[in-house]
DRENTOR-504275 format. One line per 4 residues: number of its first residue (from 1); for each residue x, y, z of N, C-alpha, C, O, CB. Coordinates in nm, 2 decimals. Each point is the difference from the previous one (the first is absolute). Glycine has a CB too. Example, Ala and Ser with C-alpha at 12.3 -4.5 7.8 and 13.67 -1.06 7.14 Angstrom:
REM residues 2
1 = 1.32,-0.57,0.78,-0.09,0.12,0.00,0.09,0.12,0.00,0.10,0.00,0.07,-0.29,-0.12,0.05 | 0.15,0.23,-0.19,0.09,0.11,0.00,-0.08,0.11,0.08,0.05,0.11,0.01,0.07,-0.17,-0.23
//
This chain:
REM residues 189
1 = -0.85,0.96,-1.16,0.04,0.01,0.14,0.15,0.01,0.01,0.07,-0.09,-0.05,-0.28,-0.04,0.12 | 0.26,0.23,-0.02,0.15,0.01,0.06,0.06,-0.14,0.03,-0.06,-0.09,0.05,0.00,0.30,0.05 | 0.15,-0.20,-0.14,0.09,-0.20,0.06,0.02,0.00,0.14,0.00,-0.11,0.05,0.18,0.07,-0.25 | -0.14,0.19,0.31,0.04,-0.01,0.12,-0.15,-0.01,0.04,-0.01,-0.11,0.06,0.26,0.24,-0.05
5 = -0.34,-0.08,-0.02,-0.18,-0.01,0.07,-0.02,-0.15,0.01,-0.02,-0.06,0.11,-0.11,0.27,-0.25 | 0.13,-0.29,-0.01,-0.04,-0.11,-0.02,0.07,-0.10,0.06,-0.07,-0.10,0.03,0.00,0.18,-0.20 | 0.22,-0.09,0.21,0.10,-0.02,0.10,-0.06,-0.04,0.12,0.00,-0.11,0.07,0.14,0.27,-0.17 | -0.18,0.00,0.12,-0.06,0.02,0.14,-0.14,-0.10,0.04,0.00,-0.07,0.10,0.10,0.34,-0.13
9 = -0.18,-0.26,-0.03,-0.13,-0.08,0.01,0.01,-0.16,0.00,-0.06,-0.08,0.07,-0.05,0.28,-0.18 | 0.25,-0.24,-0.03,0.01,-0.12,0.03,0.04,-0.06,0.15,-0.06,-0.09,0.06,0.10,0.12,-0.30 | 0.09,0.06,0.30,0.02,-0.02,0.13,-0.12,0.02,0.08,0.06,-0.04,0.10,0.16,0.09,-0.14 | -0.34,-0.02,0.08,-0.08,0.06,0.09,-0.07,-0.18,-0.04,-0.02,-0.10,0.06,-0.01,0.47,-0.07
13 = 0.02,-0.34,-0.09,-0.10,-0.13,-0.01,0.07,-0.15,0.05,-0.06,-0.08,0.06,-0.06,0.20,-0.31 | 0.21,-0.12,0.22,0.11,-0.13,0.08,0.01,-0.01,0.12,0.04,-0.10,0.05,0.08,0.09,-0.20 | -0.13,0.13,0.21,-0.02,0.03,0.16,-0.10,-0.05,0.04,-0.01,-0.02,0.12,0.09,0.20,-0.13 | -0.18,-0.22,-0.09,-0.13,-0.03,0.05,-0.11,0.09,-0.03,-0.08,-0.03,0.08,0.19,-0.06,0.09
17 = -0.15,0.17,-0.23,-0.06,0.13,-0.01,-0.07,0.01,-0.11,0.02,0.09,-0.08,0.13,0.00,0.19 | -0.25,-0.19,-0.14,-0.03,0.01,-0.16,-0.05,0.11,-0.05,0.07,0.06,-0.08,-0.10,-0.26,0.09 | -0.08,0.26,0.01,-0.02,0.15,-0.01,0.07,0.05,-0.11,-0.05,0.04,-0.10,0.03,-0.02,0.32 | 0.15,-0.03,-0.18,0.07,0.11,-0.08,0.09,-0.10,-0.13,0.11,-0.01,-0.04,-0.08,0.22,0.29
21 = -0.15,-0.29,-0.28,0.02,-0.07,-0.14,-0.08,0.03,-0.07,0.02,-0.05,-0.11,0.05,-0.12,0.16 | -0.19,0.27,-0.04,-0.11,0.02,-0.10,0.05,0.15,-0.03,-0.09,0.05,-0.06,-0.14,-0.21,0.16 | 0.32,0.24,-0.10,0.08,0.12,-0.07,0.07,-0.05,-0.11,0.05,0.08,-0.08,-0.03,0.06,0.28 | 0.00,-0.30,-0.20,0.11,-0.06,-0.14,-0.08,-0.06,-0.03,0.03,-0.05,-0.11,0.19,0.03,0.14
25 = -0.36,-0.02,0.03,-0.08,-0.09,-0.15,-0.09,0.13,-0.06,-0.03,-0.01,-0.12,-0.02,-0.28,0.24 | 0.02,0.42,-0.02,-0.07,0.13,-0.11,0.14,0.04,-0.12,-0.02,0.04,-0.11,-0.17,0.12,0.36 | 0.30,-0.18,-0.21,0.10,0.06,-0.10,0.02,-0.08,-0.10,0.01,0.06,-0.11,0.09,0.05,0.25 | -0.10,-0.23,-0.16,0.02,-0.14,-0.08,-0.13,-0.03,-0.06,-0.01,-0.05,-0.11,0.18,-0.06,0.26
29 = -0.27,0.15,-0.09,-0.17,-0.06,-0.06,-0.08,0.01,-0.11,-0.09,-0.06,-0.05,0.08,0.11,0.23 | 0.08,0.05,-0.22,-0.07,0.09,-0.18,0.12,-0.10,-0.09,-0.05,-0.08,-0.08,-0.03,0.45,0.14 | 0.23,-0.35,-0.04,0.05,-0.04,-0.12,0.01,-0.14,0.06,0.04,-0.07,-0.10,0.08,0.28,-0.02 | -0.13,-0.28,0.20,-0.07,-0.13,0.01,-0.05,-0.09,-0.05,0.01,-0.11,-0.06,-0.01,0.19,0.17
33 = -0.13,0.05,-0.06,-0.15,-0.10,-0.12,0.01,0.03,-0.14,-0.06,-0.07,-0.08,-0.14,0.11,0.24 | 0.31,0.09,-0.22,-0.01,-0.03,-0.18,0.12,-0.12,-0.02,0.01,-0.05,-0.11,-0.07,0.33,0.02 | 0.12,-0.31,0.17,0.11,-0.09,-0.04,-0.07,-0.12,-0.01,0.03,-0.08,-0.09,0.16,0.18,0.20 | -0.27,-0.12,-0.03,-0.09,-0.14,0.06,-0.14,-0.03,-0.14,-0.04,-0.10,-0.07,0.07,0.19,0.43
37 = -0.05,0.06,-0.36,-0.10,-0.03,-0.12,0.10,-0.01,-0.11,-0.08,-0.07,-0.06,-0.15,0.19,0.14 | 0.29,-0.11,-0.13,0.10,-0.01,-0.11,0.03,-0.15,0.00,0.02,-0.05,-0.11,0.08,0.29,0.13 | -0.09,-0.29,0.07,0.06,-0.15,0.03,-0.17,-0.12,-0.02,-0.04,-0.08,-0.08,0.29,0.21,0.31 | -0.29,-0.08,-0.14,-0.15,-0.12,0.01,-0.09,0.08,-0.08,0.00,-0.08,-0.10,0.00,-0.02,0.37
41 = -0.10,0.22,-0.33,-0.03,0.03,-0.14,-0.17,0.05,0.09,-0.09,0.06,-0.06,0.28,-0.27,-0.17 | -0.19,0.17,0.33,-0.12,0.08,0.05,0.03,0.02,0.14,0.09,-0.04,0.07,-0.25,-0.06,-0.22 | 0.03,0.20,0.16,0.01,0.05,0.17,0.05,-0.11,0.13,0.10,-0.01,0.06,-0.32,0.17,-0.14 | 0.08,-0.23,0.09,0.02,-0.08,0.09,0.13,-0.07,0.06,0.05,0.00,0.11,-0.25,-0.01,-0.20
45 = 0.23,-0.03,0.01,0.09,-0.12,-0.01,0.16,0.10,0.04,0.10,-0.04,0.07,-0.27,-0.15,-0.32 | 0.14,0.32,0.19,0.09,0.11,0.05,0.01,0.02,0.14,0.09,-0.04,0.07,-0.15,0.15,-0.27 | -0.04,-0.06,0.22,-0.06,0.06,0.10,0.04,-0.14,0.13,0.04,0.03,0.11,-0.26,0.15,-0.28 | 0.20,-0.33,0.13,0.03,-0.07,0.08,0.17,-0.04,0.05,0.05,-0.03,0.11,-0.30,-0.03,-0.21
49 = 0.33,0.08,-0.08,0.10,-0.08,0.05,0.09,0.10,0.07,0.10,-0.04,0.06,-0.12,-0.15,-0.24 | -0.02,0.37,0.18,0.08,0.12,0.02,0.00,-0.01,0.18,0.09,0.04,0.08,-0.18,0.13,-0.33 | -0.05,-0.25,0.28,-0.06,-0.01,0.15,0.09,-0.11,0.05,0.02,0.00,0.12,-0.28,0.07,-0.15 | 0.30,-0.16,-0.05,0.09,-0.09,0.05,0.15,0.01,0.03,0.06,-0.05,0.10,-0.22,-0.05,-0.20
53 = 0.21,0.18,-0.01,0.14,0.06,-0.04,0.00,0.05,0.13,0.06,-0.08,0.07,-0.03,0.15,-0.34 | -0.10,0.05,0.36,0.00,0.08,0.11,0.05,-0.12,0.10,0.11,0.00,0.05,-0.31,0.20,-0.13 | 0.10,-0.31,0.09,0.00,-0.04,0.10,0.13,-0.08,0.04,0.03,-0.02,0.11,-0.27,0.05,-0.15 | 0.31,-0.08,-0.10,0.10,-0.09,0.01,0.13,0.07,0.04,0.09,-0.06,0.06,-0.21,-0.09,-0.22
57 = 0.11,0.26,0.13,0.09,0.12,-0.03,0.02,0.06,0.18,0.11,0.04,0.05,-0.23,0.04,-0.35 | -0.01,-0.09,0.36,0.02,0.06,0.11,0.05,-0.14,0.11,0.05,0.02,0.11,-0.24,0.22,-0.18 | 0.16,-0.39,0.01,0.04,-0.08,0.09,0.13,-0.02,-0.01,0.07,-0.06,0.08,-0.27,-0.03,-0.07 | 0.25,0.16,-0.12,0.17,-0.05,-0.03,0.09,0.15,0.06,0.13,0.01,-0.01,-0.19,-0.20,-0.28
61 = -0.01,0.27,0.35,0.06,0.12,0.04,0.12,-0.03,0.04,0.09,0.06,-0.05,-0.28,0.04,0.11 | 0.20,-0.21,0.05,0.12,0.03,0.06,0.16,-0.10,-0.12,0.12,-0.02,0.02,-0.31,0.05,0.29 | 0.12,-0.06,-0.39,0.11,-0.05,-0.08,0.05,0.12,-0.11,0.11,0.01,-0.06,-0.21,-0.27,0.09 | 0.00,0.34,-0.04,0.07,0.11,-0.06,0.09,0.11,-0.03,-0.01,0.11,0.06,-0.12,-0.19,-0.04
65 = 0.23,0.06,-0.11,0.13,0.07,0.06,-0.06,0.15,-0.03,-0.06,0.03,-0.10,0.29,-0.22,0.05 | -0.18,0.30,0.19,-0.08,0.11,-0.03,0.10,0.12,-0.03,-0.01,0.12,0.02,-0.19,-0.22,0.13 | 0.30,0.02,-0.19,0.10,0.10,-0.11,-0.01,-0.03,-0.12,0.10,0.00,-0.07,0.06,0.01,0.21 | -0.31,-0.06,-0.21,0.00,0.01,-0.13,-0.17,0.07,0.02,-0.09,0.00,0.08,0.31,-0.22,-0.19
69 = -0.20,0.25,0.00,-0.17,0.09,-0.07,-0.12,-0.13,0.03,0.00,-0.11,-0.05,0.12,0.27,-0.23 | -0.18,-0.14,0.34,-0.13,-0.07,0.02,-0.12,-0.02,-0.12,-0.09,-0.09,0.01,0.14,0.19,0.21 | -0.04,-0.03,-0.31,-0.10,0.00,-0.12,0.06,-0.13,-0.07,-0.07,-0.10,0.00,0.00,0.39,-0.03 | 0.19,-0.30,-0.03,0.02,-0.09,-0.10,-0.01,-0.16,0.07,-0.03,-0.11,-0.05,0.20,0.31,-0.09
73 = -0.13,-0.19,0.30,-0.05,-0.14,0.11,-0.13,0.00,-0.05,-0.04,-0.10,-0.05,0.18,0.12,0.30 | -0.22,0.07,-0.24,-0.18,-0.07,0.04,0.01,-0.02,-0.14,0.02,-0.12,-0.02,-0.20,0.27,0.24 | 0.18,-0.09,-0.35,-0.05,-0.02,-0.14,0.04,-0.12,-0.05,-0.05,-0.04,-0.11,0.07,0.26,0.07 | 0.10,-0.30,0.14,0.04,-0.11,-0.06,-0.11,-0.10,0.12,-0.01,-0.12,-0.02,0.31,0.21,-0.12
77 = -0.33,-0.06,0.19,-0.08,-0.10,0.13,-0.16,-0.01,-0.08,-0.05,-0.11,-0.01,0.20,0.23,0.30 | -0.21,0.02,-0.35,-0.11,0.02,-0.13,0.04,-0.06,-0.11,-0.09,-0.06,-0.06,0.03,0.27,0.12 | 0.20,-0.21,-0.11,-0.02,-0.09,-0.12,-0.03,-0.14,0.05,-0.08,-0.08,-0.04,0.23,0.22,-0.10 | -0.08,-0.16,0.23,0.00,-0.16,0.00,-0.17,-0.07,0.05,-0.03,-0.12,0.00,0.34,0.13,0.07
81 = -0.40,0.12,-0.02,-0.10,-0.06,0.08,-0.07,-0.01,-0.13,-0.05,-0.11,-0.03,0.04,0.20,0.30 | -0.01,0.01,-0.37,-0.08,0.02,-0.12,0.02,-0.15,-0.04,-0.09,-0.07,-0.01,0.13,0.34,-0.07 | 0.12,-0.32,0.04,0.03,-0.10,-0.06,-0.04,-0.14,0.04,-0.01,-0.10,-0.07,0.14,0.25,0.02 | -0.14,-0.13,0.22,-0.07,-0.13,0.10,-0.15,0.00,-0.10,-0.04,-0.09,-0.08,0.16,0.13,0.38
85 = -0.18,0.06,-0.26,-0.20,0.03,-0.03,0.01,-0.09,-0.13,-0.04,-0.12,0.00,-0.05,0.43,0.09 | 0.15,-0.24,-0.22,0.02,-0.01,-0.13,-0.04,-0.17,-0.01,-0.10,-0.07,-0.03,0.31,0.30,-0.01 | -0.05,-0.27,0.10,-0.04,-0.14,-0.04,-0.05,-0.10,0.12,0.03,-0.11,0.00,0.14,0.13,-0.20 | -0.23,0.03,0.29,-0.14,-0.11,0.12,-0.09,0.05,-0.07,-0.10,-0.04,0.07,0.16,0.01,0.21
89 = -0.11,0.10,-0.37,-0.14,0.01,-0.04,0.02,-0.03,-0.14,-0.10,0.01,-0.07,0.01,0.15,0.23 | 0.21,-0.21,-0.22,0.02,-0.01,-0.13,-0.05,0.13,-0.11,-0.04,-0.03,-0.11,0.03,-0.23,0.20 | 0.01,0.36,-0.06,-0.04,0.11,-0.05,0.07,0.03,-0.09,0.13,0.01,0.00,-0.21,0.03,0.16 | -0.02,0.00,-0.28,0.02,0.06,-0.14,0.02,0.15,0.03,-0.07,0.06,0.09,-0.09,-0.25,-0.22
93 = 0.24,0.24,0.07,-0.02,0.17,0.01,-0.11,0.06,-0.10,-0.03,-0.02,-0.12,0.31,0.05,0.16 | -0.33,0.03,0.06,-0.13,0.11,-0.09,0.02,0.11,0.10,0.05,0.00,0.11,-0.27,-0.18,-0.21 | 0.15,0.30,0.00,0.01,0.11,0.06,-0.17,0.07,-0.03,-0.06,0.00,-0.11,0.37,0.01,0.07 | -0.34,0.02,0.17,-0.13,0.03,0.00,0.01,0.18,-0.01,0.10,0.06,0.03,-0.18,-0.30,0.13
97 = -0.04,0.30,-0.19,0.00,0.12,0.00,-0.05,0.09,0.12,-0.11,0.02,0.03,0.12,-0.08,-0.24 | 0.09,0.09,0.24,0.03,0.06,0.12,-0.01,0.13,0.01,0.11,0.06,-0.02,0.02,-0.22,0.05 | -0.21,0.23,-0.01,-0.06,0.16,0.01,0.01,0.06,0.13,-0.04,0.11,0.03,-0.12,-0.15,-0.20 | 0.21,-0.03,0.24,0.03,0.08,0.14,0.13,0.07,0.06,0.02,0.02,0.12,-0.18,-0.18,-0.09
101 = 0.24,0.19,-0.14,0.12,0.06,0.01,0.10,-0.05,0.03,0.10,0.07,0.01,-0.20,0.06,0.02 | 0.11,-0.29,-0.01,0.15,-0.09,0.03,0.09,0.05,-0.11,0.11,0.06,0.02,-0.22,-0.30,0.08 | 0.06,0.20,-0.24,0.13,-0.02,-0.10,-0.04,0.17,-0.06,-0.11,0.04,-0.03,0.14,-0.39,-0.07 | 0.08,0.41,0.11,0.00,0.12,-0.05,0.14,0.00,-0.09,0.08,-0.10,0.01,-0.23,0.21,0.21
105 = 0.18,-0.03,-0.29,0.11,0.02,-0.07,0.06,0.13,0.08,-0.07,0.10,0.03,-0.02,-0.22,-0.27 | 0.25,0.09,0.26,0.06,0.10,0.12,0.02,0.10,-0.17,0.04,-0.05,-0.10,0.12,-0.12,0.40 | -0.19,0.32,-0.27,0.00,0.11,-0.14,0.00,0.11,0.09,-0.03,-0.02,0.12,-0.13,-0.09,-0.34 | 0.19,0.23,0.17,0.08,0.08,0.03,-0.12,0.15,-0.04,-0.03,0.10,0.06,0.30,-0.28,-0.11
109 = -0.33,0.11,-0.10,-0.14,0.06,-0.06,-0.13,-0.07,0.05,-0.06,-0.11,-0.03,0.19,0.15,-0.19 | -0.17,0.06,0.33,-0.16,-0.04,0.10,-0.14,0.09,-0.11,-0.11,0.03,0.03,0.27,-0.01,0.31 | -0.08,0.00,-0.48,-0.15,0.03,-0.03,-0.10,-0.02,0.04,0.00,-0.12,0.05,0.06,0.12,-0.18 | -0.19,0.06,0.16,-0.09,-0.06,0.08,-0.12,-0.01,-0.10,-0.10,-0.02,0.05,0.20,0.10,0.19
113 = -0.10,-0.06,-0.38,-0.09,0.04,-0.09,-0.09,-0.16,0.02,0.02,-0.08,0.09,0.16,0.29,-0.29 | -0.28,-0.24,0.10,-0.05,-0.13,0.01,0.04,-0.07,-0.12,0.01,-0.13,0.00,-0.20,0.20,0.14 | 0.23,0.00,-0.26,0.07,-0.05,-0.05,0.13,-0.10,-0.01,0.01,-0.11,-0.04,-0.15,0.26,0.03 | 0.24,-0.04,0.07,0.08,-0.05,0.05,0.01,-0.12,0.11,0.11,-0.05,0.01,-0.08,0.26,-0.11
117 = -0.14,-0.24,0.20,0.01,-0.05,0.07,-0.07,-0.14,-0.06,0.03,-0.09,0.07,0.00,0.30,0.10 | -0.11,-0.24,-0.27,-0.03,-0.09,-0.10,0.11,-0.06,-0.05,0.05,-0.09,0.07,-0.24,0.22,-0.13 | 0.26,-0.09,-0.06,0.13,0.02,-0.02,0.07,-0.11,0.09,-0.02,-0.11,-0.03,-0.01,0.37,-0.03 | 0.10,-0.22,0.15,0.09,-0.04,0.13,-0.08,-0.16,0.06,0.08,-0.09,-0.01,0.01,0.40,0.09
121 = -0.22,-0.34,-0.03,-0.11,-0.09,-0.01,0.00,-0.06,-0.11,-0.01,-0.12,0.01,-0.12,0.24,0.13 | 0.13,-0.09,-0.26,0.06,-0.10,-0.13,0.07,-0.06,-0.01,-0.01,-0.12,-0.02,-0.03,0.20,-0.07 | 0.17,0.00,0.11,0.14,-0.06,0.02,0.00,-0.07,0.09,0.08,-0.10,-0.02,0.00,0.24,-0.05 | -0.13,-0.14,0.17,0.02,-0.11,0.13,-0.04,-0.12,-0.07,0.06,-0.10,-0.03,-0.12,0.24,0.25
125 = -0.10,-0.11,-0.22,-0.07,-0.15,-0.08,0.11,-0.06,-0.07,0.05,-0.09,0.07,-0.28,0.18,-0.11 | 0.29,-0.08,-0.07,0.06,-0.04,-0.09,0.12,-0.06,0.09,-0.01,-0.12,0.04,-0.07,0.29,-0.23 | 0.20,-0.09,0.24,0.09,0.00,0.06,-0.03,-0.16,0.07,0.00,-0.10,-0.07,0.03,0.39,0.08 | -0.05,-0.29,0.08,-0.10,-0.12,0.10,-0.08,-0.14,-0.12,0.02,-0.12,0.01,-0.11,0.39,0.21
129 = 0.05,-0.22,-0.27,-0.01,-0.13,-0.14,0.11,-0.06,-0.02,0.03,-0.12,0.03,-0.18,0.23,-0.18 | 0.26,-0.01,0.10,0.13,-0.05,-0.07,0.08,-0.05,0.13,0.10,-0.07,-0.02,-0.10,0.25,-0.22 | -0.04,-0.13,0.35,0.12,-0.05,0.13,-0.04,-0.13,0.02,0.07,-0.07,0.07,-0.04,0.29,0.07 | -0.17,-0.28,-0.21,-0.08,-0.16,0.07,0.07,-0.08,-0.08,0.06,-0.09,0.06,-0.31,0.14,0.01
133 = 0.26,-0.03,-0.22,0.06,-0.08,-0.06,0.13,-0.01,0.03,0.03,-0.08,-0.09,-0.18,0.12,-0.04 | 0.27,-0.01,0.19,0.15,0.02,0.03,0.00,-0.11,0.09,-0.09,-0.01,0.08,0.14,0.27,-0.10 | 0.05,-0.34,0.01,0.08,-0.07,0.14,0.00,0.07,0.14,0.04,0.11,0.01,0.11,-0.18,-0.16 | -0.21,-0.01,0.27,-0.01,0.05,0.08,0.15,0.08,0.04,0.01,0.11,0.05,-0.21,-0.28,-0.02
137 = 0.30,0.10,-0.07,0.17,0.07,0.02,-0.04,0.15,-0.07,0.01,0.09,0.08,0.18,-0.34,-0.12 | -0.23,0.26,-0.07,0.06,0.12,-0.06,-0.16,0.10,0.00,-0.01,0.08,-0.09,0.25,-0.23,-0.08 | -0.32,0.13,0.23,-0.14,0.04,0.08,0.05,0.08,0.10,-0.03,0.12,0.01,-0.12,-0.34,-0.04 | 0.26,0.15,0.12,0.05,0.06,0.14,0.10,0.06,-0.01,0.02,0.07,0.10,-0.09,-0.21,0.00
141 = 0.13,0.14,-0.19,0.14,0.13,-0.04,-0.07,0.13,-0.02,0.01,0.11,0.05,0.18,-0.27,-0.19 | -0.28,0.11,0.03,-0.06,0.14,-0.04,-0.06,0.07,0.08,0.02,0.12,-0.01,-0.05,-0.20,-0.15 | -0.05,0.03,0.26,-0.05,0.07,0.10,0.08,0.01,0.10,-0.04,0.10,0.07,-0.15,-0.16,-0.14 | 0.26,0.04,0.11,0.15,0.02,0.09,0.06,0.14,-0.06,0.04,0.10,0.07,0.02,-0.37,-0.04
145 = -0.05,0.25,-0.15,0.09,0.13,-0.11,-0.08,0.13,0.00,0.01,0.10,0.06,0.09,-0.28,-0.24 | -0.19,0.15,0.08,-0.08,0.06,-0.08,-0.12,0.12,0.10,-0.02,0.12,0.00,0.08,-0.38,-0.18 | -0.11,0.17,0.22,-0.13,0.03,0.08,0.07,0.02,0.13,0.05,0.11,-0.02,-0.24,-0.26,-0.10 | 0.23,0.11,0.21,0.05,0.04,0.10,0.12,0.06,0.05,0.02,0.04,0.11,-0.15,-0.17,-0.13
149 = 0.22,0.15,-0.12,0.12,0.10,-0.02,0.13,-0.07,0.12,0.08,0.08,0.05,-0.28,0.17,-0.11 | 0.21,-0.37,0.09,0.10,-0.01,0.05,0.14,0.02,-0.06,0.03,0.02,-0.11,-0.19,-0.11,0.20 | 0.23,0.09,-0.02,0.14,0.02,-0.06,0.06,-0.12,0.00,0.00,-0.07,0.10,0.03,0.29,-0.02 | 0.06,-0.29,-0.21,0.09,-0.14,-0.04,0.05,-0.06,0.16,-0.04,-0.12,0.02,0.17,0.23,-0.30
153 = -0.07,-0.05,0.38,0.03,-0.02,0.10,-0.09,-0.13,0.12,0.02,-0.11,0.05,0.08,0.39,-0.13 | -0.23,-0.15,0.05,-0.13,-0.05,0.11,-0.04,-0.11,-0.05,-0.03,-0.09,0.08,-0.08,0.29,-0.02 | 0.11,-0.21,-0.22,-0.06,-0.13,-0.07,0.06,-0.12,0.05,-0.07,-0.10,0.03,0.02,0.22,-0.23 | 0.21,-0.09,0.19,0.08,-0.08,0.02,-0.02,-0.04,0.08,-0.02,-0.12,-0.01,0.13,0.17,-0.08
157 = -0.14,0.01,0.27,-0.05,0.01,0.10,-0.10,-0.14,0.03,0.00,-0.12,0.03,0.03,0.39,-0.06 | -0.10,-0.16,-0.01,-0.13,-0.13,-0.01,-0.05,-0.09,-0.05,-0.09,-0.06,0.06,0.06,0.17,-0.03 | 0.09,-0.18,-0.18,0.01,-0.08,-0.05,0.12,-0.09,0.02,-0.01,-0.11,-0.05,-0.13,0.25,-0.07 | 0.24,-0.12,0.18,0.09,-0.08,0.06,0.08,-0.04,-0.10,0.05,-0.11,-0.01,-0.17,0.05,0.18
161 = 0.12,0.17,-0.27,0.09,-0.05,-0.11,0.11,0.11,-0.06,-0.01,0.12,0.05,-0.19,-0.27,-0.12 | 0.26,0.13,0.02,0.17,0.10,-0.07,-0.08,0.10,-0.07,-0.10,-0.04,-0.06,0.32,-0.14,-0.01 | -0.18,0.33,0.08,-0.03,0.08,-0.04,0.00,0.00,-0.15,-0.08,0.08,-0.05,0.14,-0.01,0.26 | 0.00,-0.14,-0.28,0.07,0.02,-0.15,-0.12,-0.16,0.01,0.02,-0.03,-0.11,0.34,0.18,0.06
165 = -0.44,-0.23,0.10,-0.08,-0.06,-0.04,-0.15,0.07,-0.01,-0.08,-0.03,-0.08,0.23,-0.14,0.16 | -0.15,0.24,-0.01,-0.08,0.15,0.01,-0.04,0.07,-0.14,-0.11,0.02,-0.07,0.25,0.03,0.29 | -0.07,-0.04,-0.23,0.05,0.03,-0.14,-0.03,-0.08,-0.14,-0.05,0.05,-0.10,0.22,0.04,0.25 | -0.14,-0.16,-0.15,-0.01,-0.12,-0.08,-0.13,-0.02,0.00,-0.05,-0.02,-0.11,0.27,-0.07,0.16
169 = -0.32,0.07,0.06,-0.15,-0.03,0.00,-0.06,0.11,0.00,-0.12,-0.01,0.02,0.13,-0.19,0.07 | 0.03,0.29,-0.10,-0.09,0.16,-0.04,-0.02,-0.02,-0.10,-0.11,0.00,-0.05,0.20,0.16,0.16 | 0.05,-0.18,-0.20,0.05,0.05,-0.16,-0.11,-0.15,-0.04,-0.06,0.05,-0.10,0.40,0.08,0.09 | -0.38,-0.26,0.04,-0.07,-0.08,-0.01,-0.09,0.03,-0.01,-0.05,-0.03,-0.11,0.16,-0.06,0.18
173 = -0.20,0.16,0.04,-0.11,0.00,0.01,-0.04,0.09,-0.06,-0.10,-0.04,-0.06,0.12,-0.07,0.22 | 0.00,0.26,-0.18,-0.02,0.06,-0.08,-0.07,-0.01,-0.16,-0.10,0.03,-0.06,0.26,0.01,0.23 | -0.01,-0.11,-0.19,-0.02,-0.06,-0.16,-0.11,-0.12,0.02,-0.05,0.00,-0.11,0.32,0.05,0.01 | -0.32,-0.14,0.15,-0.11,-0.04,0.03,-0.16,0.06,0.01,-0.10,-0.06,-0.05,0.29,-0.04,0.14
177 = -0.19,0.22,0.00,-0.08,0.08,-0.01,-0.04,0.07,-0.11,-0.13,0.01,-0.02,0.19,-0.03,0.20 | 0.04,0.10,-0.29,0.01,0.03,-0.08,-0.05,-0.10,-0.12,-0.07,0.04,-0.09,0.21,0.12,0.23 | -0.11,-0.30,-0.14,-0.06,-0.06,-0.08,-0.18,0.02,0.03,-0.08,0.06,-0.07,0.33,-0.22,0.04 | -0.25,0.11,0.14,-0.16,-0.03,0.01,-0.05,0.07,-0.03,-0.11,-0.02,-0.05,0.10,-0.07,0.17
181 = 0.06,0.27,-0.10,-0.04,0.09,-0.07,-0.05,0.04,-0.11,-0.10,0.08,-0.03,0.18,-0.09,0.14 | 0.02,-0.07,-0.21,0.02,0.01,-0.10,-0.15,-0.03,-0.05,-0.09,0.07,-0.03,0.35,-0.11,0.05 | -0.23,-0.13,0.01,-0.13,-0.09,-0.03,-0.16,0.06,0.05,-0.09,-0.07,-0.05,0.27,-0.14,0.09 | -0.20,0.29,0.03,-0.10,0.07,0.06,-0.03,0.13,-0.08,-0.08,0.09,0.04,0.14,-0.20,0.19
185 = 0.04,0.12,-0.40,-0.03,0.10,-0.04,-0.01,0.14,0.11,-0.09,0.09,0.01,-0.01,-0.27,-0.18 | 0.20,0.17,0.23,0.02,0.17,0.10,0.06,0.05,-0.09,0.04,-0.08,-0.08,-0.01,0.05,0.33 | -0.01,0.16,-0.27,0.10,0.08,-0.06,0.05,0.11,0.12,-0.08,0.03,0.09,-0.03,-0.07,-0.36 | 0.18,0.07,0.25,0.09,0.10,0.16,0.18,0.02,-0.12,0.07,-0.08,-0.06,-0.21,-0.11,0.43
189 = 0.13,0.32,-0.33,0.11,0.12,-0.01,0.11,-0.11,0.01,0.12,0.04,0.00,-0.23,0.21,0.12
//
C-alpha cells in the first residue's frame, strides 16, 4: 500500500470512521499471518494473536506517528502479542502441517510440475522442524529475514533493537539453524 493512501485511511479512521481500517488489515493480513505462524508454530494460535495485533493496533491509532511507515508499528505490536500468547499459555513451539497455503517460500521459480511442488513441501517440512528446535530469538529473525524478506532497517523497526544487533542475531541464528541441520543429516548446496 502507498505511504500517502495508508496516511490517508489512518487519518479517516481517527476521525472516527472505522471502515476505512479494513483496506490496512487486507494489506497487512497475508504477511501477518506468516509472521505470526513463524512465531506461535500453528494456525490457530496465528490466526488468533494476528486478530489481536489488528485490534490493539487500531485502538492505539491515535498515538501513531503517521510520518512513519505503518507496517514495521503493527509487526512490532504482532511480535509482542505472539510473545504475550507464547508465554500465558506457556507454549512450546511446534509446527503443524499446514497445507493451506500460509507458509509458502517467496521464489521467483513457480514451476508448477508435481514434482517440483513435492520438492518445495519437503523443504518446508524440514525447514519448520529445524526452526522448532532454535530459540525463540533466533526462530523470529529468521522469519523476519529469511521468509518474510524484510530489510535490516524494518527488523530493527520491529524488534526495537540496533541495526548492527540485527545483524549479529541473523549471523547467530543462521549458524544455529545450520547446525540443526547439520544434525538432521540435511545436505543443501
Amino acid at each position: 500500500m502507498q505511504p500517502e493512501i495508508e496516511r490517508e485511511l489512518i487519518l479517516k479512521c481517527r476521525g472516527g470512521d472505522a471502515r476505512f481500517y479494513e483496506p490496512i488489515v487486507r494489506a497487512y493480513e497475508p504477511q501477518g499471518l506468516r509472521v505470526a505462524m513463524g512465531m506461535m508454530g500453528n494456525a490457530e494460535d496465528a490466526r488468533d494473536a494476528l486478530q489481536e495485533a489488528f485490534v490493539k493496533a487500531f485502538q492505539s491509532l491515535r498515538r501513531f506517528d503517521t510520518n512513519r511507515a505503518f507496517g514495521p508499528w503493527f509487526f512490532q505490536i504482532l511480535r509482542n502479542q505472539c510473545r504475550d500468547h507464547l508465554r500465558s499459555r506457556q507454549a512450546r513451539f511446534r509446527m503443524e502441517v499446514v497445507d493451506d497455503g500460509i507458509l509458502e517460500f517467496r521464489s521467483d521459480d513457480e514451476d508448477g510440475s508435481v514434482h517440483r511442488r513435492h520438492q518445495r513441501a519437503e523443504a518446508r517440512r524440514i525447514l519448520w522442524k529445524a526452526l522448532e528446535e532454535l530459540p525463540e530469538d533466533q526462530r523470529e529473525i529468521l522469519v523476519l529475514k529469511e521468509l518474510e524478506g524484510f530489510r535490516y532497517q524494518e527488523i530493527a523497526s520491529i524488534l526495537d533493537i540496533p541495526e548492527g544487533t540485527v545483524a549479529s542475531r541473523l549471523f547467530h541464528a543462521r549458524k544455529g539453524l545450520k547446525a540443526v541441520l547439520d544434525r538432521m543429516g540435511v545436505t543443501y548446496p
